[in-house]
C-alpha positions, 0 to 999 in steps of 0.5 A: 170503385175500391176494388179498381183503385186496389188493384190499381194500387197495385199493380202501380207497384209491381210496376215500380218494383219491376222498373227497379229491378230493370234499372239495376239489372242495367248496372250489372253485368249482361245476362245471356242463355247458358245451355246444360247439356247432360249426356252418358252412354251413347251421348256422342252421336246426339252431341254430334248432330246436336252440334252439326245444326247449331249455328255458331253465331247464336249468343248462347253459351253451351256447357257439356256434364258427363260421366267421365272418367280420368282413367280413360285418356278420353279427350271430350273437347277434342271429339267435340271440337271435331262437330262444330267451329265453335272453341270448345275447351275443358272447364277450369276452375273460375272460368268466367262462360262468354257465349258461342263457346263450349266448355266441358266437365272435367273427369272425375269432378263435380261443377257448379257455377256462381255469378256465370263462374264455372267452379270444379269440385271433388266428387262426392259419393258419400251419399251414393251415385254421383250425380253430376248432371243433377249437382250442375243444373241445381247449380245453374237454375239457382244462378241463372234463373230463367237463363238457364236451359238443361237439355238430357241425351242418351245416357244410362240411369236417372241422372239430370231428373231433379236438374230438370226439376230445378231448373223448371222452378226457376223459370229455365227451359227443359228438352229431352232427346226421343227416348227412341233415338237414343242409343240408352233412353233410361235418362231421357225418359227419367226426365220426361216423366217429371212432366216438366220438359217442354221439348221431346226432339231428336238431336238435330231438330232442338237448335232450331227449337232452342233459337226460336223459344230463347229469341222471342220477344216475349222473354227479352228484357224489357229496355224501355218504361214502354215495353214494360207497360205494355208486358203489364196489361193486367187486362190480358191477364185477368182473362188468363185467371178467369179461363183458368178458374173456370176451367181448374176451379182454382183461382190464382189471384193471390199468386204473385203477379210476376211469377203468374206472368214469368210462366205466361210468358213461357207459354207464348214462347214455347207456342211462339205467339205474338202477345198475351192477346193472341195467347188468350184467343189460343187458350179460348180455342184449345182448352188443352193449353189451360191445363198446360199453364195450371200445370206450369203454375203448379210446378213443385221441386222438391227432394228427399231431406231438401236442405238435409241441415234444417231435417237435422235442425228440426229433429231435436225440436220436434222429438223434443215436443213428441216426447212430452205427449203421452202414449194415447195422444196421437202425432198429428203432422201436416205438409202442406204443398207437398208436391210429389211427396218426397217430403211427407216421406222424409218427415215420416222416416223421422217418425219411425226412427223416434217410434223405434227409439221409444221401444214401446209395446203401444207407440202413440198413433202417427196422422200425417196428411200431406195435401197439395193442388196439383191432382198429378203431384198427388198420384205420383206421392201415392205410387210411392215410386221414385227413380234410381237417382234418390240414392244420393238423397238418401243414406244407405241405411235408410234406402235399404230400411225404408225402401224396396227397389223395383224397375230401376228405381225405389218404392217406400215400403208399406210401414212408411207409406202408411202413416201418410194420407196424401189428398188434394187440397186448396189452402185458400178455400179449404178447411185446415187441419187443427190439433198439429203437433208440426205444420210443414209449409215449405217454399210455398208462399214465396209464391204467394203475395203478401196479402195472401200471406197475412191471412194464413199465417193465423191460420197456421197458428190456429191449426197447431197444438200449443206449442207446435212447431211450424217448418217454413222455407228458408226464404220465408217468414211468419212477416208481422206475425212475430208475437204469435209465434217465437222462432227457434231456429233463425236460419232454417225458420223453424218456429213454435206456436207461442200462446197468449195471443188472443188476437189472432183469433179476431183475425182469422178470415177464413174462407179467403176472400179472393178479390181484394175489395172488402167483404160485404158487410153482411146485416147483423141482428141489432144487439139489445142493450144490457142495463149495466152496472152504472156504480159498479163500473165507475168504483172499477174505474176509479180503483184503476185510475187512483189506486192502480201503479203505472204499469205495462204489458210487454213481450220478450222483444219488449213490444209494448201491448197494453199501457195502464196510468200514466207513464210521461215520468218512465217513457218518452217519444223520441224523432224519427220512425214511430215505435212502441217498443219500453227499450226505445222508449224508456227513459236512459236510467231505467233502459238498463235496469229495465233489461236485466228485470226481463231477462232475470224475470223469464229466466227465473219464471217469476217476479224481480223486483228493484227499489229506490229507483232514481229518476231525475227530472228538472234537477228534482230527484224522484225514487221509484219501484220497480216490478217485472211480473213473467205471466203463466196464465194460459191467453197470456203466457210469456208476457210481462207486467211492468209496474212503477210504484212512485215514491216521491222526491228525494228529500233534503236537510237543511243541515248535515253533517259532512259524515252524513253527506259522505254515509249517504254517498256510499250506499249510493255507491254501494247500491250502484254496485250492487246494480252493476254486480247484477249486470255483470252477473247476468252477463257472465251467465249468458256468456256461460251459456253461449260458450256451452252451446259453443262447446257442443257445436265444437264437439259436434263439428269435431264429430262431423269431421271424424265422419267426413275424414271416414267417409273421404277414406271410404270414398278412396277407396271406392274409387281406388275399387272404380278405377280398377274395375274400371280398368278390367271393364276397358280391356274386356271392353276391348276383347269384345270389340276385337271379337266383334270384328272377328265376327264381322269378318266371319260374317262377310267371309261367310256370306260371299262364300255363301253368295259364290257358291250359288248354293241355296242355303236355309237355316232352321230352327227345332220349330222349324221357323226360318233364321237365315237364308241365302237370296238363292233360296227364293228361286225355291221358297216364295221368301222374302226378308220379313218372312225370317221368323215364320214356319218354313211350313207357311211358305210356298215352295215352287218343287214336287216334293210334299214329305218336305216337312216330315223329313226336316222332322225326321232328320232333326229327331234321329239326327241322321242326314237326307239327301233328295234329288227335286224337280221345280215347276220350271223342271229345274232340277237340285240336290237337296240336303238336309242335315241337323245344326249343331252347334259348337257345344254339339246342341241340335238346334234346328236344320239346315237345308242345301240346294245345289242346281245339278240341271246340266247333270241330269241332263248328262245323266238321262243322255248317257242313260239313252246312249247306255241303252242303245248300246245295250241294244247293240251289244244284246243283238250281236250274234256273239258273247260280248261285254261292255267295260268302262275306261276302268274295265267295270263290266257295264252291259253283258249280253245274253250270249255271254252268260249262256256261254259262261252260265253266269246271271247278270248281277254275278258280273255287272259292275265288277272289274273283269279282270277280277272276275277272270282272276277269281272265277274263271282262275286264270292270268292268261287274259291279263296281256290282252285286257292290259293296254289301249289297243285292239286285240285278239287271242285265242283261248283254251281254257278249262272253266268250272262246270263246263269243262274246256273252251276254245275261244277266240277273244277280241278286244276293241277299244272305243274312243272319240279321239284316239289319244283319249284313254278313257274310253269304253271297251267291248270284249267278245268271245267266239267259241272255236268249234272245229279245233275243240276236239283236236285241242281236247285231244292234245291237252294243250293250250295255243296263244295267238296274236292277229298279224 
């Protein structure tokens, strides 16, 4: 019954709280969907069908984060105007974002927003690479909450990583574009890898996704008493937890109700489920989804030096304590929740920059654990590994000291990865680590209620060494544990364990129990009563009551914890909220006194002491003493003992003189001004203090701001440097896209010229793997377009002609070319040539082979081969000396006759002019009228040939032609030797020349 009406309780609270914060948010201003969408390199395209799908009537307001650049004379807005009706304007500074609109980065400027302003600053790379993307979503998630949607494109680098990060813990929507296509997929997958988007989507699909997810019903708003009733049924709930501890082994019932619920209901939207009962009928149904939602409860943002002024603000303290320690004592830290460790590294980079600074042959041993419940988080704090983006996390010093880069991104050295242990831990039931000298429990318990909260903090207290420091987030606190532990820097909530609070002891309750009914009170043995001391206890109490001075123990705030005797004559109880604290208290003549006692007294570390007290009561005046004891023992160290010792009324003379009255007055006044000259002592040393503390603030800001003017300066002219290069990128960006056209040009020209031709062409490489080939190769090879890659060897070839492989080899090796004719099965027949590839700079890089189709050729050749023959024939079976010249007089076919007549062999004449031969052989130019001209003729010859002395010979010339205007004809020319008239002619010794009438 406890444990329902506890419950009950409780939630009637959360209620209330939630119907608070729904009737002021009614009073505000409305609150929309703002989507972030982060793009680089190649992110056009992805916006364009990004855009081409988003309706423009959808209620969200839509903010485009690039890397631009002001010297490129890109206008953003306008291309992107081009893909949607949308207005698309370039951001300016303090444009209030109204929905269905698009707004755009401007070039060189980092954006932020506050209150749904859209606010332009400088870029900043003091720190490295300039993360816009990142600067913006950290912007957005922390003024939009769970409003607030990123979405990554293509883009080079690991930009919008940590945005996504951001934006998760913040209750928002994470998409990223399929690293597959994107033009460059290192910033989709960057952020994928967090393991906190909720959609991996091409461009065109994430509209639909985007509407359906932030439209459903489950992250409205509830407008009415009855909605939120509803929302709350802690009934469904409860399911939700048991399914997770018995699934995780990890009960979340002391996590605040409402971020339990905000994630659960980021679940049902991204499964677009009705309810919280139709979500626990999917999770009893896939066990997969429990793992989702333990996941989505542990998520954990966190980046190198998070909040870099409260490191700077730790440093001093923590090598302050480190510095008291000696050699053998060894550096105990703990980070609790340390997510994917970039914290745990951080602190450890503190400690080898103090180790260094001591320049010790034996440096004290440094244990740091960092612990945390995601098992995820955990192996990747191990790995080490973090991606590109952490540059702007960390100096470059230290970058290049601590770190070492690897696959576009960094990994911490071993000196820095060895002095943390990371491990799973469960704060609520596992054993803490003691003797800390720092405990680190950054941002966890805003997620924790308040209960929870109570029951850790004594832990803390008990985990750390006496005076160790303990490092919380900036919107937490120690709450009503304020005694235990004294706050040192009020902004960062850096705290140190104060000692003398026995208390804390008794209130540890640990292990935690879960459910918020109370303990079952186990049996106890019954105590044996001790006989005590009856007399002795009594003389004690006696002592105390009678002989013991009014007294009060008191912290420096001036709670009151112990009183001692009876204090009606110094304290009294006045209306309004009870309190126990002497300021509020203390009568009004001691308020002041009593102040400046404390402060004198834990300044000087001892005891102040102030007499002759006066304190009025019903016109009686009584003087009293009084001590301000600062206390050093070990349980009560820091604490104070007031004690009044009363001195009676003021006594009065009957008679006095008027001198007597006045001496009296005066060392009354004298004594006020005594008092009045220690309060302005006290005030003027206090006043001393702040203005030195003033004084180093000024000379470190007048520090910080010589650094911030040498880092503008640097950061100048890095841009100056970025501009330029800029600049000579964009023209050579230029010439390459004019050679690109170049080649396209040369491409296309290549192939119709290859195409027209109807040569069958193949290109080879020294492996004889084929590149490239044109479609008239197929009628050759049994290729297709996926063979482009394989050994020409593999291939079947439809011709006769196996040597083929040995003569590629051949021609590649003495890089001499080989002509072949081959005949396909189809008895087609082609002019195969193959020759070496070289390349511009005169490399052999493989072969290429030609095919030209010479059918009709070869046809031609084997009918001039027939007709050749037969004519052959025809001139060997005539019964005279006869050769047969073509249209340029080469011999062709010579019969028998001839070369008896002439005692010649066939190869001395064949293919040679004939009027060479007669020139040179026959040594004469009496034939030169009769061979020159198309018609026929006759002479007669006599002539004296070598060897055979003198010839009488008829010889006729006959042209042959299809058509007698065609020159180009063949020609037989015969000899007839005149037998009757050669001895006549021999006898006169002359030579006659006729010509046929």
């Amino acid at each position: 019954m406890k444990k329902n009406k506890l419950t009950q309780n409780t939630n009637a609270e959360d209620l209330s709280q939630e119907l608070k914060q729904l009737e002021k948010k009614s009073n505000q201003r409305i609150f929309f969907p703002i989507v972030a969408l982060g793009g680089s390199a190649g992110s056009f395209h992805a916006f364009e069908q990004f855009f081409l799908h988003m309706p423009i009537d959808s209620g969200f307001a839509f903010v485009i984060v690039m890397h631009l650049q002001a010297n490129t004379g890109l206008k953003a807005a306008d291309l992107i105007q081009k893909f949607t009706a949308m207005p698309v304007q370039e951001a300016e500074d303090g444009l209030q974002i109204v929905p269905n609109h698009v707004y755009i980065i401007p070039p060189d400027r980092d954006m932020g927003m506050h209150n749904g302003n859209l606010l332009m600053f400088n870029i900043s790379r003091s720190k490295g690479a300039h993360m816009a993307i990142d600067y913006f979503l950290q912007s957005l998630a922390e003024d939009q909450w769970n409003h607030a949607v990123a979405i990554i494109f293509s883009g080079m680098g690991a930009d919008g990583e940590n945005g996504v990060r951001m934006i998760k813990e913040k209750l928002g929507m994470a998409m990223a574009q399929f690293p597959e296509s994107a033009e460059y997929p290192s910033m989709p997958a960057a952020a994928i890898k967090t393991g906190m988007v909720d959609y991996i989507l091409i461009p065109e699909e994430m509209p639909l996704r985007l509407i359906q997810y932030l439209n459903h019903p489950a992250l409205q708003e509830p407008i009415s008493e009855e909605q939120l009733l509803e929302r709350n049924n802690y009934t469904h709930i409860q399911k939700i937890l048991m399914l997770l501890r018995s699934h995780t082994g990890h009960d979340f019932t002391l996590y605040k109700k409402n971020t339990i619920s905000r994630r659960i209901e980021r679940r049902i939207a991204f499964h677009q489920l009705p309810d919280y009962m139709h979500y626990v009928n999917y999770m009893r149904e896939n066990p997969h989804e429990i793992e989702a939602l333990f996941n989505e409860l542990l998520i954990g943002v966190t980046k190198f030096f998070r909040d870099g002024a409260a490191f700077d603000a730790l440093k001093p303290h923590l090598y302050a304590k480190l510095a008291q320690k000696n050699n053998d004592e060894p550096i105990r830290i703990w980070i609790a929740g340390c997510s994917t460790g970039e914290e745990a590294y951080s602190l450890a980079i503190l400690l080898l920059e103090y180790l260094d600074s001591l320049k010790s042959d034996s440096p004290p041993k440094v244990q740091i654990f960092a612990t945390d419940l995601d098992p995820r988080a955990i192996e990747q704090a191990r790995s080490g590994y973090y991606f590109s983006n952490i540059i702007s996390e960390i100096s470059a010093e230290r970058l290049d000291r601590f770190f070492v880069a690897k696959n576009n991104g960094y990994v911490v050295k071993k000196s820095v990865r060895g002095m943390i242990v990371f491990a799973q831990h469960n704060l609520i039931k596992d054993a803490p680590f003691t003797k800390l000298d720092l405990l680190c429990c950054r941002n966890v318990m805003i997620y924790l209620t308040a209960d929870l909260q109570k029951k850790l903090m004594p832990i803390f207290h008990y985990s750390l060494n006496r005076n160790g420091l303990l490092f919380l987030g900036p919107a937490e606190s120690v709450g009503v544990f304020s005694d235990a532990f004294h706050l040192i820097e009020p902004k960062w909530k850096i705290y140190e364990r104060k000692e003398g609070t026995d208390g804390m002891a008794k209130i540890i309750d640990f292990p935690f129990h879960i459910s918020n009914a109370p303990a079952k009170i186990s049996k106890e043995i019954p105590e044996i009563p001790i006989i005590k001391n009856v007399v002795a206890e009594n003389f004690h109490r006696i002592l105390l009551e009678e002989y013991t001075p009014a007294s009060l123990l008191v912290n420096e705030k001036g709670d009151i914890l112990y009183i001692n005797g009876i204090m009606d004559k110094y304290l009294q109880v006045t209306s309004g909220e009870a309190t126990m604290n002497i300021y509020k208290m203390v009568k009004e003549e001691l308020k002041y006194v009593i102040s400046n006692a404390i402060h004198q007294a834990a300044v000087q570390k001892g005891s102040v002491e102030f007499t002759d007290l006066k304190l009025q009561e019903k016109e009686v005046f009584t003087l009293v003493d009084l001590t301000v004891k600062y206390i050093t023992t070990n349980h009560l160290q820091g604490l104070f003992v007031l004690s009044f010792k009363e001195k009676g009324p003021v006594k009065k003379k009957r008679s006095r003189a008027i001198d007597s009255i006045r001496g009296e007055a005066v060392k009354e006044l004298e004594n006020e001004l005594v008092y009045t000259k220690q309060q302005l002592h006290t005030t003027i040393e206090q006043m001393e203090t702040s203005l030195e503390e003033l004084k180093s603030t000024n000379e470190e800001l007048q520090s910080t701001n010589e650094e911030l003017q040498s880092t503008n300066e640097e950061a100048l002219t890095t841009k100056e440097e970025m501009q330029s290069l800029n600049e000579e990128l964009m023209t050579i960006n230029l010439q390459y896209q004019n050679k690109t056209e170049e080649l396209t040009r040369l491409n296309n020209d290549m192939k119709n010229l290859l195409d027209s031709t109807e040569i069958g062409t193949i290109f080879l490489d020294n492996h004889l793997n084929i590149l490239r080939f044109t479609p008239q190769v197929t009628k050759l090879f049994n290729v297709i377009s996926s063979d482009i890659g394989r050994s020409i060897t593999h291939i079947v070839s439809n011709f006769d002609y196996p040597a083929i492989e040995a003569t590629i080899v051949e021609v590649i090796e003495k890089l001499s070319g080989k002509e072949l004719e081959v005949r396909t099965r189809k008895n087609d027949w082609y002019n195969l040539r193959i020759m070496p590839y070289r390349t511009i700079d005169n490399f052999i890089s493989g072969a290429v082979l030609t095919f030209t189709r010479i059918t009709p050729v070869k046809a031609l050749e084997d009918r001039l081969s027939t007709l050749l023959s037969y004519v052959r024939k025809s001139i060997n079976s005539m019964n005279e000396a006869a050769v047969l010249l073509d249209h340029e007089g080469k011999v062709l076919v010579v019969n028998k006759f001839f070369l008896t007549m002439f005692n010649l062999r066939e190869f001395e004449i064949k293919e040679l002019l004939l009027i060479d031969f007669v020139h040179n052989r026959w040594n004469t130019k009496k034939l030169d009228t009769l061979l020159d001209g198309y018609e026929d003729k006759e002479m007669y010859l006599q002539h004296e040939f070598r060897g055979l002395g003198v010839l009488k010979l008829m010889v006729g010339v006959n042209y042959l032609s299809i058509e007698e205007s065609e020159k180009n004809g063949a020609t037989i020319v015969t000899f007839k030797e005149q037998e009757n008239e050669t001895k006549k002619s021999r006898e006169q010794g002359e030579d006659n020349f006729t010509t046929p009438s």
